[in-house]
N, C-alpha and C positions, 0 to 999 in steps of 0.2 A: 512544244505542244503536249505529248506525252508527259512531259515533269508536271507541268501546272494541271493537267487531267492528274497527279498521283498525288501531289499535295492537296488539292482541292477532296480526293479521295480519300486520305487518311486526317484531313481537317475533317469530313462529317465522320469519318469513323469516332474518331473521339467526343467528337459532340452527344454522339450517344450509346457513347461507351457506360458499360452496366456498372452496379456497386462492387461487382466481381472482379473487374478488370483494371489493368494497371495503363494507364489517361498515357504514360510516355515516363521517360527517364531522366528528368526535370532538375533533379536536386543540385544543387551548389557545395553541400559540405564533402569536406573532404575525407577521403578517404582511407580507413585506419587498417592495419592487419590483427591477426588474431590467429590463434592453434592454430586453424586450418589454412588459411591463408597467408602468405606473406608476401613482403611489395620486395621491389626488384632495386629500387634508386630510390635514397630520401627520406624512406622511413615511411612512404605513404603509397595507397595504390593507385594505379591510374585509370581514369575513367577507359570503362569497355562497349563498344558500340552493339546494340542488339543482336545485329545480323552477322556478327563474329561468335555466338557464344555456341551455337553448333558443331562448329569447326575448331575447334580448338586444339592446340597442341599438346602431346602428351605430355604432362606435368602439370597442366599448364590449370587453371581455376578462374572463376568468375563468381563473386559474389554478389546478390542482391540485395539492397541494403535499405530498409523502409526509415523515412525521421518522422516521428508523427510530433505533432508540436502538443505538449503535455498542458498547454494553456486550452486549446481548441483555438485561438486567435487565429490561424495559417493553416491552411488545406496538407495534409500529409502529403509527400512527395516520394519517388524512390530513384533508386540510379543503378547502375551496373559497376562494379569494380575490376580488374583482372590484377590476378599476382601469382604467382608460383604458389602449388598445391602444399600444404603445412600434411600435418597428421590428421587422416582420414579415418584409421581405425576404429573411433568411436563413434562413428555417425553410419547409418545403414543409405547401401544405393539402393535410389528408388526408380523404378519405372511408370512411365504411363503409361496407359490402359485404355487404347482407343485416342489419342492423342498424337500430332506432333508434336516431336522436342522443343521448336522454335514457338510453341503455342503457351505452351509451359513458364518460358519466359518473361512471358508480359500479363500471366494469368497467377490471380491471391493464392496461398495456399495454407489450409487449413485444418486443423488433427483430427475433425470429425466434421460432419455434417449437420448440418442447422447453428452454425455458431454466427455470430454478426459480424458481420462485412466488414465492420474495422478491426477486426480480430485475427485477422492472417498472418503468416508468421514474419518475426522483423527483419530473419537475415535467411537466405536461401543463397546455397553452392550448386554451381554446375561446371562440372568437367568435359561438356560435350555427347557425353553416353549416358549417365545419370543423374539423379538431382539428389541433393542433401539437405535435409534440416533436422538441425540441431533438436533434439530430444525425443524425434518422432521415426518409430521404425514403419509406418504408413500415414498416410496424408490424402486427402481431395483440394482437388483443383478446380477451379470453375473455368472452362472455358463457354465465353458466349452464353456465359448464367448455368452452362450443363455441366454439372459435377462433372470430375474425372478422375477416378482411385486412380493414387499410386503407390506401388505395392513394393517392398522388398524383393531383391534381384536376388532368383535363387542361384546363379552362375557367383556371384559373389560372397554372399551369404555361407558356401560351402568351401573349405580351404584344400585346394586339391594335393591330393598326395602324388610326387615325382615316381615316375616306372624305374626300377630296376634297371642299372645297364645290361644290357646284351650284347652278343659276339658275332653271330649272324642273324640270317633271314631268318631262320627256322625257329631261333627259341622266339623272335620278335613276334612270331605269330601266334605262338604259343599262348592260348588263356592266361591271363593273371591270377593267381590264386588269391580267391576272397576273402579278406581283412575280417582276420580274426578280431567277434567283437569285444571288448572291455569294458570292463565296469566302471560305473562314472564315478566322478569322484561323490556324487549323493549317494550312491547303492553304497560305495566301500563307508563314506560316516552311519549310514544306517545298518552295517554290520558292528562298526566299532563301538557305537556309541551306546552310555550305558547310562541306564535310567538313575543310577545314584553319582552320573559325573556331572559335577557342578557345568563344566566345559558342553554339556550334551544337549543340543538346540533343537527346538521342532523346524522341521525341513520343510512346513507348509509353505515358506518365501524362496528356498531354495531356485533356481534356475538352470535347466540343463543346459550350460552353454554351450556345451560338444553338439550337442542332436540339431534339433529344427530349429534353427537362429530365428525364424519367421515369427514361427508357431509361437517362442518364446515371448519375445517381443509383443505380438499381440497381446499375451495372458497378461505381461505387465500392464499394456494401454490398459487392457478393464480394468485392472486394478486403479490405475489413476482413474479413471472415467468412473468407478463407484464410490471412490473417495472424493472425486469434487461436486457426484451428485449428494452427497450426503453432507458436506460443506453447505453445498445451497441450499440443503431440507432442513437444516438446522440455523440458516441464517432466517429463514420464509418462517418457522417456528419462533426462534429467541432474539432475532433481530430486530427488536422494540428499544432498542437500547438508545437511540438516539433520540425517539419519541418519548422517552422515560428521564433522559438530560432534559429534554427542553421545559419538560412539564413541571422538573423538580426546578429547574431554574427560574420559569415562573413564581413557583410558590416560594421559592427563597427570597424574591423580587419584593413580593406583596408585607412577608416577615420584614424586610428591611425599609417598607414605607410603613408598616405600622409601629413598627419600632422608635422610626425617627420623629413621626407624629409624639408619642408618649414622653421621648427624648427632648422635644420643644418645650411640651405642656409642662414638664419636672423643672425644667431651667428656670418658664415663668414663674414656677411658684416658690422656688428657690431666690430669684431675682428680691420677689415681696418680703417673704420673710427675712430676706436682708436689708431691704429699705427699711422697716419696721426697726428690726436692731437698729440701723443706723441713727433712726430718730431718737430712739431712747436714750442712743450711746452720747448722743450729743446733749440732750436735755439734763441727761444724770453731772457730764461733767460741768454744765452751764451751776449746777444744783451746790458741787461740793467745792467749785472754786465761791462760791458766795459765801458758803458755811466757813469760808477760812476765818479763822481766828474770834468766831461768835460762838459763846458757850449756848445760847438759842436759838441754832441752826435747826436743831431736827424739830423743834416747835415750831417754825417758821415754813421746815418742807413737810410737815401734817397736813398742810392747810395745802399743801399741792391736790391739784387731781378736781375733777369734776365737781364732786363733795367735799370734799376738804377732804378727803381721807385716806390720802395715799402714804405711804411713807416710801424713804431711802431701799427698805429691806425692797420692799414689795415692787419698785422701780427697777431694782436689780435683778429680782426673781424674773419680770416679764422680760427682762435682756436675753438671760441663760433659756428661755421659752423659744424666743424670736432665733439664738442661734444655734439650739440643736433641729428646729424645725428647718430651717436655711440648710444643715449639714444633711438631713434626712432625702431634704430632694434634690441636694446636690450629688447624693449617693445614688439616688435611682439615676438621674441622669446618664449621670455616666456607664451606667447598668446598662440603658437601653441603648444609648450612642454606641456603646460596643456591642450590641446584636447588632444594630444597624449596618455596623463595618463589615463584620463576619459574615452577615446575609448575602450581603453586596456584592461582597468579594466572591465567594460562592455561587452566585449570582453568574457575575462574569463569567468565572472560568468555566462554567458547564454553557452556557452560550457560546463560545470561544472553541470550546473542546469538538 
């Protein structure tokens, strides 16, 4: 009775589970390793049960791994992975902040606040004590819709220096004497560096990775977070570019049906002026095969024509009439048939593009 009260309970939890929250651990692909992770048998990881990722073994890792379907056809899914811990050093431990760990788990997580629900990160690690994602030295979490910062682990964050051995009690109680400080490797270039060395860089990017690993890491985040607001203030300003294709592609559209119109009308009139020849060509040779062997043939073709008053010359003039007009709009034709092509094609590719 208590099971079917717990299934029946977490069936309505999920039914109105928020845009924040993760429905369950559903996915079917399989599972791959990487830097931080690696599998144990096969080459692949093996699926890891929620209620294990708290408790986990030292060394031990668990990946969350989002497959969102890049069609929209299929509901984004996510699963749990575990494998043996890879190389951690570039990724900062994070804690939550007013949170269970085991809350953490099954709740999106995000580089900053106000971003859209399908934008949480694709792959998240947990070691049981801290969470990891990949390029973020802080993150929020929603659980139950209510943000939850989590912040860089100042216990990790700082790499601690080993105590001197001692011989007895006494020196062991003995104060440590305070670590003389050093100059970082910025203060020693901005003594060395000289304003005519080609080598001599402005140290406004610089990074003190020795001091406040936290503090650093944040200054980066603005940095990112003023550079992609200023991506989108510049896309919200010049981002007409796709409304500037489709418009020109129209008007290459409309260039390519008036074109082809003009391209029609030049072939008709090309067509004429060749029938016209044609007629001539045939009437002239019907003319001189009769003339054969008559010394009063060209008397006989005077009296050609309406009037009588055509002759052979003037028969032949109106030929070379008929076919350089025929070659004139045979030449446009093909003028405009090739704007037509060029339009067209043009055309396409910026509708396409």
């Amino acid at each position: 009775m208590k099971r079917l009260s717990f299934i029946v309970l977490c069936t309505a939890l999920t039914a109105f589970a928020g845009p924040y929250d993760i429905d369950g651990f559903d996915a079917t692909d399989v599972g791959s390793p990487d830097q931080y992770i690696t599998a144990e048998f096969g080459g692949q990881l093996k699926k890891a049960p929620a209620s294990e990722v708290g408790s986990l073994q030292s060394g031990r890792l668990v990946v969350r791994q989002k497959f969102e379907d890049p069609f929209g056809e299929s509901e984004t899914t996510y699963q749990l992975y575990q494998g043996r811990a890879g190389d951690l050093s570039s990724l900062v431990p994070l804690t939550a902040d007013g949170a269970d760990y085991s809350d953490i788990v099954s709740a999106k997580i995000y580089q900053r606040k106000g971003m859209a629900a399908e934008e949480d990160a694709e792959k998240v690690y947990f070691d049981g004590k801290f969470i990891y994602v990949p390029g973020m030295s802080s993150a929020v979490a929603y659980v139950n819709d209510a943000p939850v910062e989590l912040k860089g682990s100042e216990d990790e964050s700082v790499a601690a220096v080993p105590a001197p051995a001692v011989e007895d009690d006494e020196e062991e109680e003995e104060e440590a004497p305070a670590p003389v400080a050093k100059k970082s490797r910025v203060e020693e270039d901005e003594e060395e560096c000289d304003e005519y060395d080609p080598d001599c860089d402005d140290d406004e990017d610089e990074y003190d990775v020795r001091g406040n690993v936290d503090r650093t890491n944040r200054e980066a985040d603005d940095r990112d977070y003023a550079a992609s607001e200023a991506s989108e203030n510049a896309t919200d300003r010049f981002g007409i570019a796709d409304e500037v294709r489709f418009w020109s592609a129209v008007a290459l559209s409309a260039v390519a049906v008036g074109s082809a119109v003009m391209g029609v009308y030049q072939h008709m009139k090309a067509n004429e002026a060749q029938d016209a020849y044609d007629k001539l060509e045939e009437l002239n040779d019907k003319l001189l095969k009769g003339c054969e062997g008559n010394k009063n043939c060209e008397t006989a073709v005077s009296k050609f024509g309406k009037n009588g008053d055509w002759t052979m010359a003037d028969l032949q003039k109106r030929m070379d009439t008929n076919q350089k007009t025929h070659d004139s709009y045979a030449t446009s034709r093909n003028i405009w048939f090739a704007v037509t092509g060029v339009s067209l094609t043009a055309a396409i590719v910026l509708f396409v593009w």
